[in-house]
C-alpha positions in Angstrom: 82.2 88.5 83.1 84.7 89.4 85.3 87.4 87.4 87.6 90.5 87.2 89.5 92.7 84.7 91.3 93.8 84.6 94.3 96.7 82.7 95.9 97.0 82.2 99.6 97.7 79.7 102.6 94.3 79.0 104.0 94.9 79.5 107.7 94.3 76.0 110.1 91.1 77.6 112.2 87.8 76.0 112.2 85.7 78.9 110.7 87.4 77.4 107.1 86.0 74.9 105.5 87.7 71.4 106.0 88.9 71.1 102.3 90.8 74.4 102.6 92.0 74.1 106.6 96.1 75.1 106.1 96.4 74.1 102.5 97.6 76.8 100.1 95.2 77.5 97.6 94.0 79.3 94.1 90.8 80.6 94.7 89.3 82.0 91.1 86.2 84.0 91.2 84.1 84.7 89.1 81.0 87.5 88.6 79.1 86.9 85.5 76.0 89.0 84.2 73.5 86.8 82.2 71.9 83.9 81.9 73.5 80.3 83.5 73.6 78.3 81.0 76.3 81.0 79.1 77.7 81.7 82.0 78.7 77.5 82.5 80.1 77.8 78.5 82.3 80.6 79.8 83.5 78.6 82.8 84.1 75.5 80.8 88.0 76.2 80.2 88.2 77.2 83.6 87.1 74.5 85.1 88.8 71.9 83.0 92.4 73.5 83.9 92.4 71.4 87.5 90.2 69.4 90.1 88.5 72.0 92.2 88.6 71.5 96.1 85.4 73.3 96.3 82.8 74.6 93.9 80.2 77.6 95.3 79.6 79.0 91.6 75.7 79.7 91.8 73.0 82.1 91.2 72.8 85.0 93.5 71.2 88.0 93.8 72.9 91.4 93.3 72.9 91.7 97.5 75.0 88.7 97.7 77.8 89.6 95.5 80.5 90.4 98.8 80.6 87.2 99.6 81.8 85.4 96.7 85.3 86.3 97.8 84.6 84.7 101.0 86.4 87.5 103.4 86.1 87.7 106.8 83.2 89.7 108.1 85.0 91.6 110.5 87.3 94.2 110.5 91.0 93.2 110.2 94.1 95.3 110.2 95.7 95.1 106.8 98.8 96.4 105.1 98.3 96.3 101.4 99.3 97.6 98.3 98.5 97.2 93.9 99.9 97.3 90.6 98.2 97.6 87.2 99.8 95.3 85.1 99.5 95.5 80.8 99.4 92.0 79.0 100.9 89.1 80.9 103.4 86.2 79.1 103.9 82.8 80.4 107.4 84.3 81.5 105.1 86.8 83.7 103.3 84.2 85.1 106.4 81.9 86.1 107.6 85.2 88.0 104.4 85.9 89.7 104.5 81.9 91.1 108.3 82.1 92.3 107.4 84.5 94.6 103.8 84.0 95.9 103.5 80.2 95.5 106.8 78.1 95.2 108.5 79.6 97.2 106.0 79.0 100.0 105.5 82.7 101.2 102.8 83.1 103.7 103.6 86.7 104.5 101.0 87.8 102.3 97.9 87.0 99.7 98.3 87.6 96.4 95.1 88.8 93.9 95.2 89.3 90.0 91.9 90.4 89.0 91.5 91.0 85.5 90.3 94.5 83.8 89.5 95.0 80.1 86.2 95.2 78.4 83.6 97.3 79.9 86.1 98.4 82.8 88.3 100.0 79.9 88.6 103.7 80.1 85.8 105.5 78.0 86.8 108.9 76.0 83.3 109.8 76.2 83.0 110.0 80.4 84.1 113.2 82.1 84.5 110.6 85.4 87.6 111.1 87.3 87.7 107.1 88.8 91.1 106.7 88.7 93.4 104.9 86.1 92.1 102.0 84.7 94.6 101.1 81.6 96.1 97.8 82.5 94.7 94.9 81.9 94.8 93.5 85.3 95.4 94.6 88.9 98.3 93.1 91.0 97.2 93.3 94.6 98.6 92.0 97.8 97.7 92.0 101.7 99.2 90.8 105.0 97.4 90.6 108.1 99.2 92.5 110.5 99.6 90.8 114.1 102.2 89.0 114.3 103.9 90.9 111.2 104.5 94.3 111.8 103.4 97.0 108.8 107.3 97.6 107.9 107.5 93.7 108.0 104.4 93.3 105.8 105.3 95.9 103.4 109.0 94.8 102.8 107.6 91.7 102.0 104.8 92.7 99.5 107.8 95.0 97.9 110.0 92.5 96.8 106.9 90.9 94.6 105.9 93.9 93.4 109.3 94.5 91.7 109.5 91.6 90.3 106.5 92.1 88.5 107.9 96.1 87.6 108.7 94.8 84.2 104.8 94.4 83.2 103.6 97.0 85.0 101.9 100.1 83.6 103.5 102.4 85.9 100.4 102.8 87.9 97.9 101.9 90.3 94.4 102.1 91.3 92.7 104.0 94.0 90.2 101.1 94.5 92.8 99.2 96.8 95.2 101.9 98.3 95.3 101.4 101.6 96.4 102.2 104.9 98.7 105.2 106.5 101.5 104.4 104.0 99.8 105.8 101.0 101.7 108.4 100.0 101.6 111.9 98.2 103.2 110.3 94.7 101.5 106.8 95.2 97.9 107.9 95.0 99.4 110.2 92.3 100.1 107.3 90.1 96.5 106.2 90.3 94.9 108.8 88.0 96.0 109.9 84.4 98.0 113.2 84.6 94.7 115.5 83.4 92.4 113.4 85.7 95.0 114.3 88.8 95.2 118.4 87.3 91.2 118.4 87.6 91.2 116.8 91.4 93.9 119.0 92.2 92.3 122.4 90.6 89.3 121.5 92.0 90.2 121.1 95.6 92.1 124.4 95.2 88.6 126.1 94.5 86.2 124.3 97.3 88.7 123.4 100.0 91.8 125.5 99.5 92.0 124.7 103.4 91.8 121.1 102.7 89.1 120.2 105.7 88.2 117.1 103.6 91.8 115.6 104.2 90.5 112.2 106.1 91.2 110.2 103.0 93.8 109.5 100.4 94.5 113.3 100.2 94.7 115.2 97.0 96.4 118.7 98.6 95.1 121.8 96.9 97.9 123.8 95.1 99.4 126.1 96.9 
């Protein structure tokens, strides 16, 4: 099974469903591989933690799996950024609320999608996927227009440093984003040896570095 959480003010158009329309909301989602009637076991302390607004937990095919986070289908222009984050305390989780939910910040969504079990790294693979030793994944988005990306990114900053005392000191490529992605941010993304192969290997097959439309790891010089 995996899930995350995600905390956000619904916006007041009519594409969202009425229960949601401009209400600030914790949507938890949920992927599970097995049979229903486990899966409902699984769910049971979930769903006994509060009332839910609106329930779309169902069978779907493997096609179908996109749309349980319910995202827009179009393109959108984003500013975003992540965390991994080790083992969370209820102190970590008071933080996390004071600045993405009491507080009443709309400038941005807030995700925590858990890692762990199966996602763990594995000494046995030779895969260089990036780093995947936290046990969950801070991420946060602002839909630029009318915020501007410096606006959007100030804002995402001052949650992801309040969180800097549970973080693992990294991040994952999966949800760097954007122009902003720097040299030493998408360094932080993949264990020291993993970064040494990516680097020693672009120095052999692109030592021009043509394949630079991406989150760019520069062959050595």
């Amino acid at each position: 099974m995996a899930s995350s959480v995600l905390l956000m003010r619904m916006p007041d158009l009519g594409g969202v469903p009425e229960p949601l329309r401009g209400r600030r909301i914790a949507h938890v989602r949920i992927a599970y591989l097995g049979d229903p009637a486990t899966a409902a076991h699984l769910l049971h302390p979930l769903r006994a933690c509060a009332p839910a607004a609106m329930n779309t937990i169902g069978v779907l095919p493997v096609s179908q799996l996109a749309s349980i986070h319910g995202e827009p289908p179009g393109p959108v222009t984003f500013e975003a950024r992540n965390t991994l984050l080790g083992r969370l305390d209820p102190s970590a989780t008071e933080r996390l609320i004071d600045h993405a939910g009491a507080t009443g910040n709309d400038d941005y969504l807030v995700e925590l999608r858990h890692l762990g079990g199966a996602l763990r790294p594995s000494a046995a693979s030779r895969a260089v996927i990036g780093r995947r030793d936290g046990e969950f994944v801070l991420y946060t988005g602002s839909r630029l227009d009318p915020l501007t990306g410096d606006d959007a990114a100030s804002a995402q900053d001052q949650l992801h440093r309040a969180m800097a005392a549970w973080s693992t000191g990294g991040s994952t490529p999966a949800f760097l984003s954007g122009p902003r992605v720097t040299t030493t941010q998408l360094r932080t993304a993949y264990a020291d040896g993993d970064y040494r192969r990516l680097t020693e290997t672009k120095t052999v097959w692109d030592r021009d570095n043509l394949f630079r439309i991406n989150h760019n790891v520069p062959p050595r010089t």
